[in-house]
C-alpha positions, 0 to 999 in steps of 0.5 A: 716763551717756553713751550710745553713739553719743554716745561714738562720736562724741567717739572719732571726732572725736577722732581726726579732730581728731589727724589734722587736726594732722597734716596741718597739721603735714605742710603747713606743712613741705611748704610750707617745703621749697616755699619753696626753688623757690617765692618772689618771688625764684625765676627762672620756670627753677627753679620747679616750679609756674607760678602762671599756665598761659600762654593757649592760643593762637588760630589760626595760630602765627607763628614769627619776627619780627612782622607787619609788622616791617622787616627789616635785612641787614648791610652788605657789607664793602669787600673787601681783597683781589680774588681772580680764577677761574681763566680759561675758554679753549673754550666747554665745549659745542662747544669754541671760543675763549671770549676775554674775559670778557663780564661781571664779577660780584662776591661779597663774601665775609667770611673769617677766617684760620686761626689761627697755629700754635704757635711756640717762642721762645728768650728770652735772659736777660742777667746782669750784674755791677757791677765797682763793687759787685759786684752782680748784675742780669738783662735780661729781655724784656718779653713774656717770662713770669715764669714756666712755659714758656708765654708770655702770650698763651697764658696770656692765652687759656687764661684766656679760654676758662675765663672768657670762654668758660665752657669746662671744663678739659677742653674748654679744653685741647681748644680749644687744641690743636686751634686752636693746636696747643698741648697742655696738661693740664687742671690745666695749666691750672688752674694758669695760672688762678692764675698770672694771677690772682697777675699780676692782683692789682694791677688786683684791687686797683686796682679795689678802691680806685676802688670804695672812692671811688665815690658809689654802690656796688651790692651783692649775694651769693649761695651758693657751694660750696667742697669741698661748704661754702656760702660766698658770692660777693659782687659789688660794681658801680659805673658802670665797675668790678665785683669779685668776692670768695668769702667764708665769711662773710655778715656785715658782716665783709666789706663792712668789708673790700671797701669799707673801715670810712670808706665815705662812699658810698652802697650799693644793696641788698637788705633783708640784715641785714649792709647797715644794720649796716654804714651807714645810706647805704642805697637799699633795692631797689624790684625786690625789694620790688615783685616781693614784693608781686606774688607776694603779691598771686596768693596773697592777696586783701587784699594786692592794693590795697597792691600796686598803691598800691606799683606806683603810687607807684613809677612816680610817683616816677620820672616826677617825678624825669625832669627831675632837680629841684632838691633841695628839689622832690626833699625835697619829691617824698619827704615826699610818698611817704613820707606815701601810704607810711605810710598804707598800713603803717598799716591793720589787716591780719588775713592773717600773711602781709601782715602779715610783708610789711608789717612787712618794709616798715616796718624799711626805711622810712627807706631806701626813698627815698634815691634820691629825694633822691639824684642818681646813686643808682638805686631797684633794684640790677638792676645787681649783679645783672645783674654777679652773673649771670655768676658764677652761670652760672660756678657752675652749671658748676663746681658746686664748688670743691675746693680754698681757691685761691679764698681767695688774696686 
């Protein structure tokens, strides 16, 4: 028979036993939503809890440039035109004849112009028939537009106040009356966003095909709503082109389609599943793998010296390949890399979280290097990403799309 107190206390670690799940339970899914705002690849702008408050400083704040730093001042123009004051004849004090100026001061000022106001333009338009054939053709000027009453460079900087300038429609329109006297409606203006993205397409295309041929291509994607529904914004980057495509897909799908079934190229990427299934010429991104072992290094005590093996080996890497090395020094240089890289994926690790980690390493092990044996392939894809900032500054501004222009390609 089980006395009481021994009964009490089987109910009541019982029940703290039920309560203890809970909370796990309620921990594990708090930390998923966390995940979103807290993750190696977060900005510090859209984290809610920096991991390291910043130091308080000690004495005095300085504000402004350094101590010590030597300042610059733009250089002074040569002026292209002298205007003069209006000449003095009495001294202003006691009224007598002034004469000619004793001194002749300068002040070299920069101006711009007012800019010129709207002007209206009648294009005529010729027709011709043939007296042989009995056809008929049209003589057109070449700065006359298509189409719509507005002309090109009209259209030119309403779409550079969109894009360049970031300007909402409404602020767009704004500008442009009060600049050029020229009023417009904002979905006056949304359509001549898509009127020359249709007389763009060539050039769309045109860098499409000089992508298509580069050695190297540096991808990256992200979210993009379309009426309230994620699609993805896709940017594919070479050393002199950048395009842009809004897909609904993420899938290989599309880099089937941008860079074409025979891409013999190489691409630069993050670990997405869609990159291997589309080739194996892949230079996995260091950025992304470093930036994961430095946040898992805060978090977890034993991932610390992998981590710093990780950030060793990479700059070894790059010091050796500062005097571009032959190939088989380069092959040499990434046997070498390969064999520290292996020895740290094989040691027994007990936390789950460095063992994902370390699994997520050894899936792209044959791509962590290319860029070692590759002249002209770069380790970090910082360069689509840099080329993605702007669409998301534009994203951040849109929030969405409402409607499936976007689609027209």
């Amino acid at each position: 028979m089980t006395c009481q107190s021994c009964a009490r206390l089987q109910e009541e670690n019982t029940r703290l036993q039920e309560t203890l799940n809970k909370l796990e339970q309620e921990n594990k899914e708090l930390r998923r939503r966390l995940a979103a705002y807290e993750n190696p690849h977060t900005p510090p702008s859209r984290r809610l809890i920096y991991p390291k408050p910043r130091p308080r400083r000690k004495g005095p704040r300085f504000p402004g440039r350094p101590r010590g730093h030597v300042g610059s001042t733009r250089p002074t123009p040569s002026p292209d035109t002298v205007v003069e004051p209006p000449r003095k004849n009495r001294c202003e004090d006691c009224g007598s004849p002034l004469g000619e100026p004793c001194l002749v001061g300068h002040r070299v000022v920069e101006e711009i112009s007012n800019p010129a106001p709207r002007h209206v333009v009648d294009y005529l338009e010729h027709g011709y028939t043939c007296t042989l054939c009995g056809s008929y053709t049209t003589s057109r000027h070449p700065d006359c537009p298509p189409l719509g009453r507005l002309g090109k460079n009209a259209l030119v900087q309403a779409t550079l106040l969109k894009f360049q300038d970031r300007l909402p429609h409404l602020k767009a329109c704004e500008t442009l009356e009060r600049t050029y006297g020229l009023t417009v409606t904002p979905a006056t203006l949304l359509d001549i966003t898509h009127r020359v993205a249709g007389w763009l397409r060539p050039e769309y295309t045109a860098i499409r095909d000089r992508i298509r041929a580069s050695p190297v291509v540096y991808t990256d994607e992200t979210g993009e709503k379309m009426d309230g529904v994620k699609h993805w914004l896709w940017c594919f980057t070479t050393e002199t082109d950048t395009l842009a495509a809004i897909r609904k897909s993420r899938g290989k799908g599309v880099l089937e389609e941008i860079l074409g079934e025979d891409f013999d190229g190489f691409i630069v990427c993050d670990g997405w599943g869609s990159y291997p299934s589309f080739t194996d010429r892949i230079q996995r991104d260091w950025a992304h793998l470093l930036r994961e072992a430095r946040y898992l290094a805060e978090h977890v005590d034993e991932a610390r010296p992998m981590t710093r093996a990780l950030h060793r080996l990479y700059r070894d890497l790059n010091t050796a390949l500062l005097e571009d090395p032959p190939p088989e020094v380069r092959a040499r240089i990434a046997g070498n890399a390969k064999r520290r890289l292996r020895r740290w994926l094989g040691k027994e690790y007990g936390d789950v979280e460095v063992k994902r980690f370390v699994q997520k390493v050894r899936n792209g092990f044959h791509h962590w290097f290319t860029f070692v044996t590759v002249p002209g392939v770069e380790p970090t894809n910082n360069r689509a990403e840099r080329a993605l900032k702007e669409h998301v500054v534009q994203r951040k501004i849109i929030g969405t799309f409402r409607n499936g222009y976007v689609f027209s390609s």
